[in-house]
C-alpha positions, 0 to 999 in steps of 0.5 A, spaced: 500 500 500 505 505 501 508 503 494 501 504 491 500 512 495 507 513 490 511 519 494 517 520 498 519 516 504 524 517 510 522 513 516 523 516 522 528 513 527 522 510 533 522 514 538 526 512 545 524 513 552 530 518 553 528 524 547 521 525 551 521 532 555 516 530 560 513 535 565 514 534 573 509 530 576 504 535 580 502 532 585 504 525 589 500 520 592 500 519 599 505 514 603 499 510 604 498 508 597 505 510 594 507 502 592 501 502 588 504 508 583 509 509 577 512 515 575 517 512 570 518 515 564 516 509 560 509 508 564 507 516 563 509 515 556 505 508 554 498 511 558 499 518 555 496 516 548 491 511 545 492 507 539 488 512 534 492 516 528 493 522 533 496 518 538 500 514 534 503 520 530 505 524 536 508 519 539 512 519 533 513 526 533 516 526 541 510 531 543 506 529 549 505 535 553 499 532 557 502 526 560 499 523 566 503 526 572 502 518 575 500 511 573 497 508 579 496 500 578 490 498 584 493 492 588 484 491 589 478 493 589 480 497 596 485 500 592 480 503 587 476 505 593 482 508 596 485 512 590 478 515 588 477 517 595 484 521 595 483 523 587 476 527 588 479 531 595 485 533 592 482 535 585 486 531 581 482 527 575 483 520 574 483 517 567 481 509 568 485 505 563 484 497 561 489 496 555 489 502 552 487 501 545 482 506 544 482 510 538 478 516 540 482 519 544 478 516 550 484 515 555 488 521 554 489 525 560 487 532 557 483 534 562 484 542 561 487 547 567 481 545 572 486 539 576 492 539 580 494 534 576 492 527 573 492 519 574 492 514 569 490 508 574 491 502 570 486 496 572 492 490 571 492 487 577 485 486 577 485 481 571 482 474 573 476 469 571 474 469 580 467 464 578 464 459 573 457 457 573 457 453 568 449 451 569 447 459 567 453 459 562 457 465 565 463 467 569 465 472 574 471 476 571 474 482 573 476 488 570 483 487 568 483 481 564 485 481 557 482 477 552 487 471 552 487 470 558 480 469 559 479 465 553 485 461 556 480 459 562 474 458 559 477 454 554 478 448 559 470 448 561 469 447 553 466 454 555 467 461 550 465 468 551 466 470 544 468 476 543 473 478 538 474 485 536 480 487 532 484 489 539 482 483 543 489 481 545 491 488 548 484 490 550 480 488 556 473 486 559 473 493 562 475 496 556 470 493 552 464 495 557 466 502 558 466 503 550 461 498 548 465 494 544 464 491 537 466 484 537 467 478 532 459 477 531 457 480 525 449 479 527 446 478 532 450 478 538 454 484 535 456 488 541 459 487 550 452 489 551 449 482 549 453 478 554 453 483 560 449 479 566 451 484 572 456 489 573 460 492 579 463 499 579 466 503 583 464 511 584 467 516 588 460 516 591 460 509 594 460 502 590 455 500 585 453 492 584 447 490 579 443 484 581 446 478 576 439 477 573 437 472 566 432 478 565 428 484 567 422 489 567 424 493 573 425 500 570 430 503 567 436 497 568 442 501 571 447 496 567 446 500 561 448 505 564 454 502 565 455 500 559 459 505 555 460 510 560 467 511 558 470 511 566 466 518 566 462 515 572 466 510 575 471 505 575 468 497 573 471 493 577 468 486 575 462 483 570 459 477 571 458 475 563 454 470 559 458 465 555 458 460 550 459 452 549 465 453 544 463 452 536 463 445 534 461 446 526 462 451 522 461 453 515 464 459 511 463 461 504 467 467 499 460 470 495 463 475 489 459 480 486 460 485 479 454 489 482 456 492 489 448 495 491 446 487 489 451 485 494 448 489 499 442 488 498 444 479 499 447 482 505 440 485 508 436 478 505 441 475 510 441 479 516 433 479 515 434 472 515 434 469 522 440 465 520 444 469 524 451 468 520 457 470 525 461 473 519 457 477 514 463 482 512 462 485 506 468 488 502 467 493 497 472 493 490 476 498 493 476 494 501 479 487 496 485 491 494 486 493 501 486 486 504 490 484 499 483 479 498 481 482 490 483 486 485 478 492 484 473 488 479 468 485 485 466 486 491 467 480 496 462 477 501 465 473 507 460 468 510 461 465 515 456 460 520 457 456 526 454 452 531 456 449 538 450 445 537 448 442 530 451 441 523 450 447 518 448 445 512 441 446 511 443 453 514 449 454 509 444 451 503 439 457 505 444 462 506 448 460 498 440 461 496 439 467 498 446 471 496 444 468 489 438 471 488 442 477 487 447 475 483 452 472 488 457 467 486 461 461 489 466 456 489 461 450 492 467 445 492 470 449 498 464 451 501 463 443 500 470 442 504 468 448 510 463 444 513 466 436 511 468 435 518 467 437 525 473 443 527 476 442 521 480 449 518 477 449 511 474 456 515 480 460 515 482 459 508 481 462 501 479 469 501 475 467 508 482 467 511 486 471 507 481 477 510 482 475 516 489 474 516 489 482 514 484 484 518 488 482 524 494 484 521 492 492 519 493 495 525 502 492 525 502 495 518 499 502 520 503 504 526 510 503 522 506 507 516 504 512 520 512 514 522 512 515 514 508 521 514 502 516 511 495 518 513 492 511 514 486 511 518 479 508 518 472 510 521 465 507 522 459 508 523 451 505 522 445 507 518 438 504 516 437 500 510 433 506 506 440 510 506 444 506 506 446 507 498 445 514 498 449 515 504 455 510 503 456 515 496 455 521 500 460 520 505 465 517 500 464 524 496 465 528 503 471 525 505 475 525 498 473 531 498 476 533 505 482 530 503 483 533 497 482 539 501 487 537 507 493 534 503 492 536 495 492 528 494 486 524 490 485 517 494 480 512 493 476 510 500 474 503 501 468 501 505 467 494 508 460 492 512 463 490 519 456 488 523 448 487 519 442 487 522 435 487 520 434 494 520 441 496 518 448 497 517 455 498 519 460 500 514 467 501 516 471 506 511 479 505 510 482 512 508 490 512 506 493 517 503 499 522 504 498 527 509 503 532 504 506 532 498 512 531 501 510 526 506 511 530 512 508 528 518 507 534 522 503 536 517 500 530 516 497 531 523 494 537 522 491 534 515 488 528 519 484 533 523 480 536 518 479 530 515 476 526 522 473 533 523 469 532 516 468 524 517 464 526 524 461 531 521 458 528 514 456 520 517 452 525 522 449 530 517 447 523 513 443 521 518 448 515 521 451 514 527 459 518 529 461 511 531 458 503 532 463 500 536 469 506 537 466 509 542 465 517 543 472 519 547 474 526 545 475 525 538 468 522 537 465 529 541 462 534 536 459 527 532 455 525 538 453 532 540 448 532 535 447 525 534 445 525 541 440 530 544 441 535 548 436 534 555 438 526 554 446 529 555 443 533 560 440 527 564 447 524 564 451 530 566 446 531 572 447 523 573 454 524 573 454 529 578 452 524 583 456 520 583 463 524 580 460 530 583 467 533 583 468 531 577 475 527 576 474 521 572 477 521 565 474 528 564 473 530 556 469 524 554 463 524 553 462 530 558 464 538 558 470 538 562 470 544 568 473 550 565 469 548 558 463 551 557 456 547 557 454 546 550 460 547 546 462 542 541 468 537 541 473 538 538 480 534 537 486 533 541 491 535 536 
């Protein structure tokens, strides 16, 4: 792809500890709890910065003026108590931290001039799989654990909890609740949400527990506030989670398509269906070449079933129906061979397992790319059926056009559908272009913050979401101040001055910070 963009590269020399000016701490922890903090260069550096473009590319160009005066790794849910405690009586904010793979600004610790300083409190330690109850099909986990590791645990009691997003070795349990992550399910369990049971969360007011109930019709459920609230009102500590017996069979299928619009429409046939598919990924032209899995002429649908249950089949025949009323086509011999056998490995080849293998690969390419001056970044959204042909032109056009404007470059945008469901859509975008002729990375820096700005603004004013599953952050602000309507962001706010009524965590996401008038529109950390 760097080849394809033409343009002169010099790579910069990856940055070192050493070259990095840091600011002196602030404020120190009291002896009490000081075992507990870090105020090492390489801890205040890897809890500055996300994983976005921005983050990435200012951490090439050495800039970090607001790290985190201190990293403090809580021992216990006691130590998360303690630390809060002491936090909000010294007006010193906390931006709670699982893996730090956010790509929207949402643990950098820019909090305004309203604090005495700022704390990163990393919730590692508290990284265990506590219970299983393996009648329910759940298990108690804590806050830290990272993808591998629970899976690692639940694997010997032939037990998954399935949740798969592209981040899933570096991100945590907490992490993808408090963001609401988007998972491996590209129907139906598409979300955290769909297998949060019960959460635990700590508040500078005081420890909130949600009842672990299969289901409820009291009130409004206190967990889905939770849910996405980005550590702005408390810190999750633990979950009790909904799990699955591991897949037995599976089935996958690679459906190309001359027409795109014919494609989307064999997606919506699948995704009213029922079938529920657990891939359902659709790849316009553009996105092929991208993943290295086309060449530009067709656009790819990757199918894919499974079960822990039943053969597939019958489920896969309709699905095949279906995608060539359409005009989809296949290679029935190697979707024949996907299901011959349980837990055979036909899934993960052809172009099923070359998308794969580059979409668990983009984000080691991008990092190195983006030292080389390249903007390579992508942003998703979601829109209902009926738009969906006229946004997805209408955003393309949008963004070329910004991009024109941000760097004088004209690049191609690809899109690839994530996740469908009965009444609509996720498209994910894929924009890679110089950031300047010369590819010069700080100007590239500035070029990428006009161009996000206008994806936020033109996925919004097209009647889509500012995000599906990346959370709101500080990137994401100015999109989901008109997304979401004022009296609900009012609700939140009156919400969050109970249980932060001093207003220490991760302030900047999703809320005003103190010393930022209500009612202003985000704007990007840059």
């Amino acid at each position: 792809m760097v080849e394809q963009l033409g343009g002169r590269f010099v790579a910069l020399a990856p940055p070192d500890v050493a070259e990095f000016d840091l600011r002196v701490p602030r404020v120190a922890p009291p002896p009490t709890l000081a075992s507990m903090f870090s105020q090492t260069p390489l801890d205040r550096l890897n809890h500055a910065y996300g994983k976005s473009y921005a983050d990435c590319a200012r951490m090439w160009l050495r800039s970090v003026p607001n790290p985190p005066d201190w990293v403090a790794f809580p021992d216990d849910e006691q130590a998360v108590v303690d630390i809060l405690d002491w936090a909000a009586h010294n007006h010193v904010a906390v931006i709670p931290f699982g893996g730090g793979t956010s790509v929207c600004g949402g643990v950098e610790p820019a909090v305004g001039d309203g604090f005495a300083g700022t704390v990163s409190l990393d919730m590692e330690r508290l990284g265990g799989v506590l219970e299983i109850d393996r009648v329910s099909r759940a298990a108690r986990i804590q806050a830290g654990a990272f993808g591998p590791e629970i899976e690692a645990v639940l694997k010997p009691q032939g037990l998954t909890l399935r949740h798969f997003p592209q981040s899933f070795e570096f991100s945590t349990l907490g992490g993808w609740i408090a963001t609401r992550a988007g998972g491996h399910y590209a129907t139906q369990y598409t979300h955290i949400d769909d297998f949060v049971e019960s959460t635990r969360m700590v508040t500078p007011q005081g420890v909130m527990q949600t009842r672990r109930l299969p289901g409820s019709g009291a009130g409004p459920a206190p967990d889905r506030l939770v849910i996405g609230s980005e550590g702005t009102l408390g810190v999750i500590t633990e979950a009790w989670m909904r799990l699955q017996d591991r897949p037995r069979f599976r089935a996958s299928a690679s459906i190309r398509f001359a027409d795109y619009f014919a494609a989307a429409g064999g997606l919506r046939a699948l995704a009213q269906s029922g079938l529920n598919p657990s891939n359902c990924r659709l790849l316009d032209p553009m996105e092929t070449v991208f993943s290295g899995v086309g060449d530009g002429r067709t656009a790819i649908l990757v199918l894919g079933l499974e079960s822990a249950d039943h053969p597939l089949q019958a489920w896969m025949e309709r699905a095949l129906e279906l995608v060539r009323d359409h005009g989809g086509e296949y290679d029935a011999t190697a979707v024949a061979r996907s299901m011959a056998v349980e837990d055979n490995v036909e899934h993960r080849l052809g172009a099923a397992g070359a998308w794969r293998d580059a979409f668990i690969r983009m984000p080691y390419w991008r990092d190195p790319a983006v030292g080389l001056g390249l903007i390579m970044d992508t942003f998703e959204t979601a829109v209902t059926w009926d738009r969906f042909e006229r946004f997805y032109q209408a955003v393309k056009h949008d963004v070329q056009a910004a991009i024109q404007r941000a760097t004088g470059q004209e690049t191609a945008i690809a899109c690839r559908v994530t996740h469908a469901y009965p009444d609509g859509v996720a498209p994910y975008f894929t924009i890679a272009t110089l950031g300047s002729p010369n590819a010069d990375l700080a100007s590239a820096l500035a070029a990428w913050r006009e161009i996000k700005q206008a994806a936020n603004a033109s996925v919004v004013g097209h009647g889509g979401a500012v995000t599906h599953h990346h959370a709101v952050g500080r990137d994401h602000r100015s999109g989901y101040e008109i997304e979401v309507p004022m009296l609900f962001r009012q609700v939140l706010a009156a919400a969050k001055a109970v249980v932060d009524p001093t207003g220490i965590l991760n302030p900047g996401a999703l809320y005003d910070t103190r010393d930022r008038p209500t009612g202003q529109t985000g704007v990007l950390a840059v």
